[in-house]
C-alpha positions in Angstrom: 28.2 -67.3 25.0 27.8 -64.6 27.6 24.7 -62.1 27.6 24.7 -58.8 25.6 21.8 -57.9 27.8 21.4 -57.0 31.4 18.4 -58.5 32.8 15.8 -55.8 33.5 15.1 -55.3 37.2 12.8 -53.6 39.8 15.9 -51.6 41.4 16.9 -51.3 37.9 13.8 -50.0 36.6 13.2 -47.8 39.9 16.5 -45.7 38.9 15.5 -45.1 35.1 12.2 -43.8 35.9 13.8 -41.5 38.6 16.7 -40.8 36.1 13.8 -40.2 33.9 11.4 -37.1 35.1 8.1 -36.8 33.3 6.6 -33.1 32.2 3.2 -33.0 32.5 0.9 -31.0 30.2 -1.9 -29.9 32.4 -4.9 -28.9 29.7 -8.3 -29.4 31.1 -11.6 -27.0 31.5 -12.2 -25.6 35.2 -14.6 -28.0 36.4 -12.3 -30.8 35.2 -8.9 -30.1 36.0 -9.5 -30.6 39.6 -10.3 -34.4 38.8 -7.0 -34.2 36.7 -5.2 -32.9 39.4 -6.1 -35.7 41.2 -4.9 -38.4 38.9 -1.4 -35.8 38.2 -0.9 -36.2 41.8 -0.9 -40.4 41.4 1.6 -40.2 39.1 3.9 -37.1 40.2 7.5 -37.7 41.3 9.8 -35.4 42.9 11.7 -34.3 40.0 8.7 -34.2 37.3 7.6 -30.7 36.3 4.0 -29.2 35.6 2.9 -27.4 32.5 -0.8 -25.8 33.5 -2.0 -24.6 30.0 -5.7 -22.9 29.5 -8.0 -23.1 32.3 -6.3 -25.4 34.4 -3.9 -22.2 35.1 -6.7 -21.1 37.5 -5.9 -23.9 39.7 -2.6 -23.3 40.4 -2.9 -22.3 43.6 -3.6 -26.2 44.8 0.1 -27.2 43.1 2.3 -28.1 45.9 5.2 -25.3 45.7 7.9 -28.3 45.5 6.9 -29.0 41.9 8.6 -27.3 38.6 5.4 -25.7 37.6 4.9 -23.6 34.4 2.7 -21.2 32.4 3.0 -20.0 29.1 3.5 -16.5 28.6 0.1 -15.6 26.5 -1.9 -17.5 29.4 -0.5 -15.7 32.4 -3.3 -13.3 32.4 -5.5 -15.7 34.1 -3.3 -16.1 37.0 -5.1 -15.4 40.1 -1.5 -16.2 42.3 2.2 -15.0 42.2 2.9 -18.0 40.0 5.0 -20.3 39.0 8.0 -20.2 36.0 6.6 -17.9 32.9 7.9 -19.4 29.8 7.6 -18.5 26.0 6.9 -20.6 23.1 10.8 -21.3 22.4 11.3 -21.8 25.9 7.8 -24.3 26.2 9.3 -26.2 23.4 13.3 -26.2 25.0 11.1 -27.9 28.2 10.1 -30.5 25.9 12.9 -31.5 24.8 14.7 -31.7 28.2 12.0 -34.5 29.1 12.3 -38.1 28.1 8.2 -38.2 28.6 6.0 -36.0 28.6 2.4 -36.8 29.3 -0.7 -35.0 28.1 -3.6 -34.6 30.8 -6.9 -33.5 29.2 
């Protein structure tokens, strides 16, 4: 009887997590989000995208500019930078949807 199942591989795996990005939801106080920019940064691929939401917007500036990085619209006030993507509400939830993951940092 033949298998209805491929056998799950490293290559295999490698393509779905690159076929796969990841949005992050950057949400951390000021003197945290630097530590949780360090662990983003340990888990960031080249086609995963940034949400910086609250304080952690005031970091922005230490985001590599190759990233998909965005703010909400009622946040952009803090923004210290010329910034990153400006999205609304409907917008922050169409991103949300276009992700397979998405991964809360606190």
């Amino acid at each position: 009887m033949p298998h209805l199942f491929t056998p799950l591989t490293k290559s295999f795996i490698g393509n779905l997590a690159m076929q796969n990005p990841t949005l992050f939801l950057i949400q951390s106080n000021y003197a945290n989000t630097e530590k949780q920019l360090q662990r983003l940064s340990a888990l960031l691929q080249a086609d995963d995208a940034i949400v910086l939401m609250g304080e952690a917007i005031l970091h922005a500036h230490r985001i590599q500019t190759t990233y998909k990085v965005y703010v909400l619209d009622s946040e952009k006030q803090l923004l210290t930078i010329q910034t990153p993507h400006v999205i609304d509400y409907p917008s922050f939830a169409d991103l949300i949807l276009q992700y397979a993951k998405v991964v809360r940092i606190a």
